[in-house]
N, CA and C atoms as a LAMMPS dump frame, in Angstrom:
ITEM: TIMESTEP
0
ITEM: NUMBER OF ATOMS
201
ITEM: BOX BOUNDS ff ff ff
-5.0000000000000000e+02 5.0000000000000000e+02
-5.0000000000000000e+02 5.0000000000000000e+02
-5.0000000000000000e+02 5.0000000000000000e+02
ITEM: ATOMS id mol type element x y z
1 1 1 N 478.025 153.597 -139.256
2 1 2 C 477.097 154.691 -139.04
3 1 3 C 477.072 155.59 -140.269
4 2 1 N 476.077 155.805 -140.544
5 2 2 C 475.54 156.96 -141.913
6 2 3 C 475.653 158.787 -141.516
7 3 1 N 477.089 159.108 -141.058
8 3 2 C 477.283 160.15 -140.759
9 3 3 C 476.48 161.649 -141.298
10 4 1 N 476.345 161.262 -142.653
11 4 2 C 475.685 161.931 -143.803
12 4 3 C 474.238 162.108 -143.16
13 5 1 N 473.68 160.801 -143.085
14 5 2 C 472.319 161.23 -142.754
15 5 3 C 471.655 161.695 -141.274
16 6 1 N 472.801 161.414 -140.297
17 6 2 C 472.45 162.165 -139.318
18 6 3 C 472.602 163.47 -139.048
19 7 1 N 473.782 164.234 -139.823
20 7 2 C 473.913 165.567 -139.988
21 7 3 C 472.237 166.149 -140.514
22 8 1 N 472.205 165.198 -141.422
23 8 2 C 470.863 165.768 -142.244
24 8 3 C 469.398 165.786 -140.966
25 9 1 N 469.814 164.935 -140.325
26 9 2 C 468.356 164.717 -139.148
27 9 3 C 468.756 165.581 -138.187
28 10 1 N 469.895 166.54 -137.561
29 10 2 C 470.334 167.372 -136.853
30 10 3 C 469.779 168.466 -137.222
31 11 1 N 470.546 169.098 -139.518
32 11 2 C 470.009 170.205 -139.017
33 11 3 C 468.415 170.04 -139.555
34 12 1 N 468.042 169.591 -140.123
35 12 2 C 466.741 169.11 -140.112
36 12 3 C 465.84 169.806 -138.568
37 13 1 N 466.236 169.206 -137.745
38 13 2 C 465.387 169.179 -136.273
39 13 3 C 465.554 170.766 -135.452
40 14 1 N 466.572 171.465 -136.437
41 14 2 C 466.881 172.805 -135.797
42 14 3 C 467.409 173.187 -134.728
43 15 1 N 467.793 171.855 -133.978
44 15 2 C 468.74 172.006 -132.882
45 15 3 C 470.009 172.003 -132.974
46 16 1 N 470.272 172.947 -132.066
47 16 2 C 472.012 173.388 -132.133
48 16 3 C 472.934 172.036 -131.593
49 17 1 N 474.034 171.825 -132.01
50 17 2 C 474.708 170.559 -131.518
51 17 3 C 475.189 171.065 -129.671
52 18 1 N 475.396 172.172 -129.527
53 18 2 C 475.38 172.027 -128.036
54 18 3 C 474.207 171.789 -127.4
55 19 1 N 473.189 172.135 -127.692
56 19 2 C 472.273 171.529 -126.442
57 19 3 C 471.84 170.011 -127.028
58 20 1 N 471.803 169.43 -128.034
59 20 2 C 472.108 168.203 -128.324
60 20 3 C 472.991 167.183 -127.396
61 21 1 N 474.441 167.498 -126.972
62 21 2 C 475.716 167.339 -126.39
63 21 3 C 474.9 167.56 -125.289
64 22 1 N 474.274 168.376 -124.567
65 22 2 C 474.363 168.459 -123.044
66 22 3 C 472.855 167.45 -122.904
67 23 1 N 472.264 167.246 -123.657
68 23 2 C 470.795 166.624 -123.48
69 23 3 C 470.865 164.878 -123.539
70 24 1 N 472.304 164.781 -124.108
71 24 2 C 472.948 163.43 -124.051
72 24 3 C 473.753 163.542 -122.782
73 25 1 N 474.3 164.773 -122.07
74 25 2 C 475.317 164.309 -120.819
75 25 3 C 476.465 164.225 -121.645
76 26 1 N 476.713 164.925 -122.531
77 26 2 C 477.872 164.663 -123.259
78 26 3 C 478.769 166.264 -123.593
79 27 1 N 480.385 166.423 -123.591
80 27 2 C 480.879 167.647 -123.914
81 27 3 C 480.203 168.132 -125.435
82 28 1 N 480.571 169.289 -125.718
83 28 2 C 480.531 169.418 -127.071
84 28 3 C 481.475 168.763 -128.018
85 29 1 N 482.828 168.488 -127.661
86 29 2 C 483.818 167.822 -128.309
87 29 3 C 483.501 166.466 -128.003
88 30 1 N 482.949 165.883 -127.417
89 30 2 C 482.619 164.363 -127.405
90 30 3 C 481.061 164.33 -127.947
91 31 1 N 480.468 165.269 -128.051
92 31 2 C 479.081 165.09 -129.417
93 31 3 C 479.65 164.753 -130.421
94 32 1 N 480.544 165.86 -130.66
95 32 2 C 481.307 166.256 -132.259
96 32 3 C 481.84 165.021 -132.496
97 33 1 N 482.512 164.194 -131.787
98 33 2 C 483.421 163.107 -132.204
99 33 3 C 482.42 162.252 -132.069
100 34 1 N 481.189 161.81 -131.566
101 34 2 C 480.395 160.76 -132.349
102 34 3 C 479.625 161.009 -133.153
103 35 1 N 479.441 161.92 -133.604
104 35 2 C 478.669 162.518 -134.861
105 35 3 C 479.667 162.292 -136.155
106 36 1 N 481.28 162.352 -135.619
107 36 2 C 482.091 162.57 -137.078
108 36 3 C 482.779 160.911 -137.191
109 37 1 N 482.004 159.952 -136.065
110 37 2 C 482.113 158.226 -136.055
111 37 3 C 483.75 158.088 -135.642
112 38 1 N 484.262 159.384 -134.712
113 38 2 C 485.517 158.981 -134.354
114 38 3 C 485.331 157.955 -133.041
115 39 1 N 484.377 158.333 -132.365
116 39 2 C 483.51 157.378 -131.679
117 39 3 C 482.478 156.995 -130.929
118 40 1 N 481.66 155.754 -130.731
119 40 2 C 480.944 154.982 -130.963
120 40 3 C 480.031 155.761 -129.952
121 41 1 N 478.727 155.764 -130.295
122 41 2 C 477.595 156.326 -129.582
123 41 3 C 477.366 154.685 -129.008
124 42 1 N 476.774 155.379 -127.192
125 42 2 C 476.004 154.439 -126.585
126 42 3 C 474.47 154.169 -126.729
127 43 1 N 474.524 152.489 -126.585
128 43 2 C 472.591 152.411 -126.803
129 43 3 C 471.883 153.77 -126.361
130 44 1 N 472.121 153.681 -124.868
131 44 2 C 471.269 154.858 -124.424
132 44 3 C 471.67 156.28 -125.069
133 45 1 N 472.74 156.759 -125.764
134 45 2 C 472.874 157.728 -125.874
135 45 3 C 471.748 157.989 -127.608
136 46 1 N 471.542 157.052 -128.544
137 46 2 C 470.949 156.988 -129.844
138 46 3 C 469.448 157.098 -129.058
139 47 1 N 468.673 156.147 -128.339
140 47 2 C 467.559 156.272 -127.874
141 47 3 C 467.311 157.664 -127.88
142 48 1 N 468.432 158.393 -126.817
143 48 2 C 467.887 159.873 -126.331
144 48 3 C 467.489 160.531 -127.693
145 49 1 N 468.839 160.697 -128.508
146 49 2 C 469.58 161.452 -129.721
147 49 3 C 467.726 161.181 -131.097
148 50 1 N 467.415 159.468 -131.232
149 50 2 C 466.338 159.584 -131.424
150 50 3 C 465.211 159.771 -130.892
151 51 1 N 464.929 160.105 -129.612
152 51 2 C 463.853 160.723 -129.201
153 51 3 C 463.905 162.028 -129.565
154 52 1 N 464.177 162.883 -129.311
155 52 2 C 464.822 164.423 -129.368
156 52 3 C 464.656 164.566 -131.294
157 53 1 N 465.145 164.165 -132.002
158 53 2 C 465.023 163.911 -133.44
159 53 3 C 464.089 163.635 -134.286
160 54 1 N 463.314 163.17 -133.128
161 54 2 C 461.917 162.284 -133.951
162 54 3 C 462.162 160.86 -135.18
163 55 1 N 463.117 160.536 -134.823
164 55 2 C 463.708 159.212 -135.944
165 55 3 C 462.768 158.145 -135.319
166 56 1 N 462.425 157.599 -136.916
167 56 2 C 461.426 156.245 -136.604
168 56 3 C 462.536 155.458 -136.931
169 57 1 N 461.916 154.391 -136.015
170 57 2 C 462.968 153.062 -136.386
171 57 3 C 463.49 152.467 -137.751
172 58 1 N 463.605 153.092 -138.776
173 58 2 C 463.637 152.681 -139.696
174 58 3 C 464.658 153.531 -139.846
175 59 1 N 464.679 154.837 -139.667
176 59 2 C 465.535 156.306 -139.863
177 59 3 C 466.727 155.858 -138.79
178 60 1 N 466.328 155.518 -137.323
179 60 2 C 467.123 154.77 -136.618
180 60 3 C 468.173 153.733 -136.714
181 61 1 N 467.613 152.782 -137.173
182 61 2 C 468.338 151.377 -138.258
183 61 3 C 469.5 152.194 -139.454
184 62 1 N 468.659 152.91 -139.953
185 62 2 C 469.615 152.973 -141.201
186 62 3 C 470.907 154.2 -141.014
187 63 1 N 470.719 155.535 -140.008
188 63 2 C 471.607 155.772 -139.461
189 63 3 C 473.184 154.786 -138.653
190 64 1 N 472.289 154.193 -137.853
191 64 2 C 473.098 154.08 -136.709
192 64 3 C 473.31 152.449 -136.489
193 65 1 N 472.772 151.732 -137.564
194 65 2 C 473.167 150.082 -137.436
195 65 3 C 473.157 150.01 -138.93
196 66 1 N 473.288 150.395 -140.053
197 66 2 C 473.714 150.175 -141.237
198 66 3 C 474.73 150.728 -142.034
199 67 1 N 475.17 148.869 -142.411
200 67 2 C 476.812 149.665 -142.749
201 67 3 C 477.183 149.409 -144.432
C-alpha cells in the first residue's frame, strides 16, 4: 500500500480521519493503523474509503494494490 499517497487523498478531500473511521465502522485507532499499513484494509472497507475520496480506479490500484 502507497501510504504516502493516501495521506495525500485524505487531506486532499478535507475530511477529518474521525469521521472517515466511523463512515468505515471503524475506531479511530483502527483507521490510524490501516492508514499507517500496520493493518490490512478490507475490500469493502477501500470501496467505501474510495467512494467518500472520489479515487478513480487508477488512484485506487495504485494506492491500495501497488507494491
Amino acid at each position: 500500500m502507497q501510504q504516502a499517497e493516501l495521506k495525500k487523498a485524505i487531506k486532499k478531500s478535507g475530511y477529518r480521519m474521525d469521521f472517515l473511521a466511523k463512515s468505515l465502522g471503524l475506531s479511530y485507532q483502527g483507521f490510524y493503523n490501516k492508514v499507517n499499513a500496520e493493518t490490512d484494509f478490507r475490500i469493502s472497507e477501500i470501496k467505501c474509503l474510495c467512494d467518500l475520496l472520489k479515487l478513480s480506479n487508477m488512484e485506487m490500484c495504485k494506492i491500495f494494490f501497488d507494491k
